[in-house]
C-alpha positions in Angstrom: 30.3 -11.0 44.2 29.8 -8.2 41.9 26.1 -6.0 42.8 23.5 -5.8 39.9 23.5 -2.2 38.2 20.6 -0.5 38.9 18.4 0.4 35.7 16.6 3.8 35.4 13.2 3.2 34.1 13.2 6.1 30.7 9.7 4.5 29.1 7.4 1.9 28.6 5.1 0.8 25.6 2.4 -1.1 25.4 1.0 -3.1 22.7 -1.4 -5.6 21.9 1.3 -8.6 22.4 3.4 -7.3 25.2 4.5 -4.4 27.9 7.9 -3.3 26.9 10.2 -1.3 29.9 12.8 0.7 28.4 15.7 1.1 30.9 19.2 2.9 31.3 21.9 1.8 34.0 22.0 5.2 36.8 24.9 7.2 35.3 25.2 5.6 32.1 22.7 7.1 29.6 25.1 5.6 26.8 23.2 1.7 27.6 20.0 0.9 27.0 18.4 -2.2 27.6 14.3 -3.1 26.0 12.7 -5.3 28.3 9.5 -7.1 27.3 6.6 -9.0 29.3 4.6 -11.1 26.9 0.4 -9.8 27.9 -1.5 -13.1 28.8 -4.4 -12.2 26.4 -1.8 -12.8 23.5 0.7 -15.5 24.3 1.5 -17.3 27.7 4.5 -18.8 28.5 3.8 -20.9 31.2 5.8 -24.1 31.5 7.9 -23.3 28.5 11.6 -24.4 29.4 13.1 -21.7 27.3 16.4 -23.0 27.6 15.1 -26.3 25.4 13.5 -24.8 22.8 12.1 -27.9 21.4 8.8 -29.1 23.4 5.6 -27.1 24.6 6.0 -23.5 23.4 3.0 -22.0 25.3 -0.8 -20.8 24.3 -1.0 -18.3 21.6 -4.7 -16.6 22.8 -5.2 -14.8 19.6 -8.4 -15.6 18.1 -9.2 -16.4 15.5 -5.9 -18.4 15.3 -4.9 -18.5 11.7 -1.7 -18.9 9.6 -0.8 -15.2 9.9 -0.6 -14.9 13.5 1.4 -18.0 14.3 3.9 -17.1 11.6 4.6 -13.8 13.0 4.8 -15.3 16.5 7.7 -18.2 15.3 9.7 -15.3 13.7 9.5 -12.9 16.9 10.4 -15.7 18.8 13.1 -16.5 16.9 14.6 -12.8 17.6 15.4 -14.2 20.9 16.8 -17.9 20.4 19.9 -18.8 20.1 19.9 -18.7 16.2 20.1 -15.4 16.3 23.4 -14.8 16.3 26.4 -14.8 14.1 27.0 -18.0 12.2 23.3 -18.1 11.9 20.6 -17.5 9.3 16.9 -18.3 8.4 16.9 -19.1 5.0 13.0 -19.5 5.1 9.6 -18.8 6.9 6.6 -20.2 5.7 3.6 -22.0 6.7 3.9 -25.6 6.3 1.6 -28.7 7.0 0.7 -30.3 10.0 -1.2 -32.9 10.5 -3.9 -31.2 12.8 -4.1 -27.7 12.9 -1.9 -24.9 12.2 2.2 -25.1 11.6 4.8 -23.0 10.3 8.6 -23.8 10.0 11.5 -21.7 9.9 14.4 -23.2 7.9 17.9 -22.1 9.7 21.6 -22.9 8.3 24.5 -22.6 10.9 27.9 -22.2 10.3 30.2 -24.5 12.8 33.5 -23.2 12.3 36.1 -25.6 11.8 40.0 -25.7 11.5 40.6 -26.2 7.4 36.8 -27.3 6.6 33.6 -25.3 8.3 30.3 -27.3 8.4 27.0 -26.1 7.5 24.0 -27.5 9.1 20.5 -27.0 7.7 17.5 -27.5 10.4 13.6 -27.0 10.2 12.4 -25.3 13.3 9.0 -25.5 13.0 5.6 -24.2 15.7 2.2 -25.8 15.4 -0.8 -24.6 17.1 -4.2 -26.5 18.0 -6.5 -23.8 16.6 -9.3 -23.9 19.3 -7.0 -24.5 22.4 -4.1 -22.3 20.7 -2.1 -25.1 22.5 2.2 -24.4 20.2 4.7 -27.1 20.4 8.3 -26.9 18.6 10.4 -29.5 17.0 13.7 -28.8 15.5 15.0 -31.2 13.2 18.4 -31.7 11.3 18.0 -31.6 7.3 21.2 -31.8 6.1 25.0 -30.9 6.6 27.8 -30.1 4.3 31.5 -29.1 4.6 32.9 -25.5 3.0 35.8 -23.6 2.8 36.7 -20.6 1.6 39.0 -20.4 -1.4 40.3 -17.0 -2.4 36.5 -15.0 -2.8 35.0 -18.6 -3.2 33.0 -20.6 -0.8 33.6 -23.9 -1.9 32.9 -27.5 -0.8 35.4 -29.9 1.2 
């Protein structure tokens, strides 16, 4: 069993969404890790399964609760899903209907590599928030797919 490295505490930030802890492993100035604690008063995660990002997202406590401030939440978020990453892309962020309250959707295309054709699959990840309880769920949802391979300087469909 390998020991955790310990991490020298450099700095700290706070804002009005979150506590951030800026850290170094002893010896190592080289490696820095950002470490961030969400403040309650702004968003809290409490019963979110991260690792299934579809389902209850949390309680956004900004008020007034308005397109703005969801948006910006579903694109931080984002930052730390596992669509960020290579292969990945959002091709859109926008606010988009719901049927009570507030929503906005992220439109992502992946690239699954494959061994002569690659497929492309185009989902809506998308937030909605009850305005007075600030209550978020997420649903992600499969558009479309397509094949593609590269031909020469061309991407071109299989």
């Amino acid at each position: 069993m390998q020991a955790p490295t310990y991490l020298d505490l450099v700095g700290t930030v706070s804002t009005e969404h979150y506590y951030e802890f800026d850290r170094v492993p002893h010896g190592d100035p080289q490696r820095y890790e950002r470490m961030r604690v969400f403040r309650c008063a702004y968003l809290d995660r409490a019963g979110v399964d991260l690792d299934a990002p579809p389902g209850v997202a949390g309680t956004l406590n900004v008020r007034p609760l308005d397109a703005a401030a969801l948006g910006g939440l579903a694109e931080y978020l984002w930052e730390f899903s596992e669509y960020n990453n290579a292969d990945h892309a959002v091709v859109a962020s926008a606010a988009s209907g719901a049927l009570a309250g507030l929503a906005h959707t992220l439109t992502l295309a992946s690239l699954e590599r494959g061994a002569s054709c690659d497929r492309v699959v185009v989902r809506e990840w998308t937030y909605t928030a009850d305005v007075a309880s600030g209550q978020m769920h997420s649903t992600v949802s499969q558009l479309r797919e397509f094949s593609v391979h590269r031909d020469g300087g061309t991407v071109v469909g299989c």
